[in-house]
N, C-alpha and C positions, 0 to 999 in steps of 0.2 A: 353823601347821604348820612343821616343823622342814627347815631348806632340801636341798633334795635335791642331797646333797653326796658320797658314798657311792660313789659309778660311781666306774670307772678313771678315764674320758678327764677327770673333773675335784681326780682326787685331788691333794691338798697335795703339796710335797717336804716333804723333812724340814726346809727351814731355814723356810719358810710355815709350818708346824705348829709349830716353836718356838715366830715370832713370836707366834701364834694364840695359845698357851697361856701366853706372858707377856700379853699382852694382857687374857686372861680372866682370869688370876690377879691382874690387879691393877682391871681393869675398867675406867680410862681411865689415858693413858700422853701422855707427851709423845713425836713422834716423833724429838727430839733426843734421848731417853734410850736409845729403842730403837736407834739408830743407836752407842751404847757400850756395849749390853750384847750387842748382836751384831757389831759391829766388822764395820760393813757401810759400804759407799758411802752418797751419798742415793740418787742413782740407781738402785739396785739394792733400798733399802728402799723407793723410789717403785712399783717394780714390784710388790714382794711385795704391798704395800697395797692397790695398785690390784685384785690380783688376789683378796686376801681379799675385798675390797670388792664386786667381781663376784660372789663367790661368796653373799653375804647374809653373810655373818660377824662384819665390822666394820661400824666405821664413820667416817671421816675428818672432821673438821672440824677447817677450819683448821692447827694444830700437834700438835693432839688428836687420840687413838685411840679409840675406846669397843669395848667389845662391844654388837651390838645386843641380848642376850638372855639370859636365865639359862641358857637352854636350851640355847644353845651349848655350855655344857660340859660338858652332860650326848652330847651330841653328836661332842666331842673327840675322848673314850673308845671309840668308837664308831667313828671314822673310822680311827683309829690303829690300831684293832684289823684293820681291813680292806686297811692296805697292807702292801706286801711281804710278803703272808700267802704265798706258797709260799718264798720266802727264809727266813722264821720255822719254816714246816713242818720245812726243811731243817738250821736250827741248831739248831733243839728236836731232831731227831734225834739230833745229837751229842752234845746237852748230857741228855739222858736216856739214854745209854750210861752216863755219868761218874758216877750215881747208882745206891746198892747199897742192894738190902730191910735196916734196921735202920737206916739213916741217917738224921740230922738235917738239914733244911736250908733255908735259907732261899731266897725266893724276892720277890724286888723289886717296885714298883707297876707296871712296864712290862707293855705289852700282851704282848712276845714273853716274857716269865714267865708271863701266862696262855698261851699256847701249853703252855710246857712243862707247863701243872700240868694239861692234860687229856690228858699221856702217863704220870700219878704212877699211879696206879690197876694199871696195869699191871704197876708193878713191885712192888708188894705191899707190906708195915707200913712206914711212914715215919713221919714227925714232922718237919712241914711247920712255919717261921714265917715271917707274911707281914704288911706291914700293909698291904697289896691287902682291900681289902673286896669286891671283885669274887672274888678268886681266894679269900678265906674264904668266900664265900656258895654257891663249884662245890664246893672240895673238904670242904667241912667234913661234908657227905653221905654222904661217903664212908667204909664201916668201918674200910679199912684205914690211914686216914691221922688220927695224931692230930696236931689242929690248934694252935695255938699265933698267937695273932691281935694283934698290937700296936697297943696303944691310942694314943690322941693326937687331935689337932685334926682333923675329917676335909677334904680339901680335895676338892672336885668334879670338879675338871678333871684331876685326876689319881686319881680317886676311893680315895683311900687316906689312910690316917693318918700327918700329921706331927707334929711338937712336939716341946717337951723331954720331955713324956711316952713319945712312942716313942724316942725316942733313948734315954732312960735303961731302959724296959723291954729294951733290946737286953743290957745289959752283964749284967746276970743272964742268960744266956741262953750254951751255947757251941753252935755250930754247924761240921756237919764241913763242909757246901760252901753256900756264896752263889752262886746266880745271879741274875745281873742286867743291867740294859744302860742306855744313857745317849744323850741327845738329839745327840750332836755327839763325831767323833774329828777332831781338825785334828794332824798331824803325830804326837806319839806319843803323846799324850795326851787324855783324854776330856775333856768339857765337858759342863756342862748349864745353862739357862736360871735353874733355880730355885732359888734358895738350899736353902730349908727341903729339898727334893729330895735336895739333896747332903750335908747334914746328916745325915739318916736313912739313906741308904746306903755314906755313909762311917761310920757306929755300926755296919749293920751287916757291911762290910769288916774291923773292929778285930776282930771277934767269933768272924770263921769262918777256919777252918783251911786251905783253900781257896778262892779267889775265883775265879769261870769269869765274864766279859762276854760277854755277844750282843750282837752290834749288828750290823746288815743292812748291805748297801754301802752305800745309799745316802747314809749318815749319814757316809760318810769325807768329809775335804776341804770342812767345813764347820765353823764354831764357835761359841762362843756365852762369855756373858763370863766365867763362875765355873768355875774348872779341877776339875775330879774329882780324877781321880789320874791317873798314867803308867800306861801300857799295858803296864808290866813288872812294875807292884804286882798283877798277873793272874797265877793259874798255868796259866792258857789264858783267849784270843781266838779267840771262834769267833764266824764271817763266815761270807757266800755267795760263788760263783763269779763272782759280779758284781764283785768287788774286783780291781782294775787290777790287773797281773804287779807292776809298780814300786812301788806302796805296799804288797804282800805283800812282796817282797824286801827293802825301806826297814826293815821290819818285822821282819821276819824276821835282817836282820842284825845289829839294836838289840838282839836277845835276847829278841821277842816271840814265847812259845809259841801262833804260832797255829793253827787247824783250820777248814778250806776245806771249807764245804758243797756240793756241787751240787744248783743248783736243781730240784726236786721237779716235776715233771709230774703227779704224782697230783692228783685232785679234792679239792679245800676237804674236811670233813671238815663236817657238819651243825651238831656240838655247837660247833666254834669261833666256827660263822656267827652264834651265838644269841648 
């Protein structure tokens, strides 16, 4: 049985769900690696572990990390998709205003892109790429949306297609807006965990005429080792209300176009929960 990890009071932060998904992705880890590829204390990665470890997730021995289970990361996907779900409600708002019927666009492996792609429907004929297998398997149902699905290596825990194969299917491809988001912003620029990750969404950054980032509060003021891009290589940063006045301002004076959600009160929406 898959551990009962899903409730608020035991949800990951975002820097534990990193860890969590470098871990799965490689399946055992030395703790001296994870402590450079997140540029953390030990101290501080003793905590995350300890709490993964509570949770059923990992598993510690000795200098070692494991996962306990394949099933974790089928699980990942899964959890990710369930936090900061009314801060997503709220940047999917904004981020599906910016999208016009007849538009191309791409749409990243992150769970807050599936948010947005169960607001596409709505806005009538697009031409959607994605190499989210999750978000091909919702919209591709759908009439109004011609699909465009990128092939490559499929990885689990992020349940989407990387490789030199999606990378190169990008460049044949012109796209008028990318959305997307990223596991970690420390100062002005994004981070993610995963190499092949950054690969694929920097192919497809080169490709689209517009680049928009989501990414939730709770992701500021945290990092991880492989740099994305600066948060100015965006022609919108869209956030929730959750983001301190001072890292908006910090932001804001660097020349980052940002756009400040307020958090959503509305009820979860049924189709997200599934």
């Amino acid at each position: 049985m898959m551990p009962d990890i899903l409730h608020g009071s035991r949800a990951l932060s975002a820097r534990r769900q990193a860890v969590l998904d470098y871990v799965t992705a490689h399946g055992c880890v030395l703790i001296q690696d994870l402590l450079v590829q997140f540029t953390m204390t030990r101290a501080a990665m003793t905590r995350d572990l300890h709490a993964l470890a509570t949770q059923g997730l990992i598993r510690k021995v000795g200098e070692s990390v494991t996962t306990l289970s394949n099933a974790v990361a089928a699980s990942s996907i899964m959890l990710r998709a369930r936090q900061a779900v009314q801060e997503k409600l709220g940047i999917t708002a904004i981020a599906a205003g910016l999208i016009e019927e007849g538009d191309t666009i791409a749409l990243d492996d992150s769970t807050t892109s599936r948010f947005l792609s169960e607001r596409l429907t709505a806005i009538g004929q697009l031409t959607v790429v994605t190499n989210s297998l999750g978000i091909s398997t919702k919209i591709g149902r759908s009439r109004d949306i011609s699909l465009i699905a990128l092939g490559g290596r499929y990885n689990p825990t992020f349940d989407a297609f990387l490789g030199v194969l999606c990378e190169r299917s990008v460049t044949s491809l012109r796209i008028n807006t990318l959305f997307m988001s990223t596991s970690a912003i420390h100062g002005l620029s994004a981070y993610h965990q995963d190499e092949d990750l950054i690969k694929a969404k920097s192919a497809l950054m080169n490709m689209a005429d517009r680049r928009v980032l989501m990414v939730d509060s709770r992701k500021f003021g945290i990092s991880a080792l492989n740099h994305l891009a600066n948060l100015t290589d965006f022609d919108a940063v869209i956030t929730d209300s959750g983001l301190s006045g001072e890292i908006a301002d910090r932001m804001m004076g660097a020349g980052v176009k940002l756009h400040i959600a307020d958090i959503p009160s509305a009820e979860i929406p049924m189709a997200m929960m599934a």
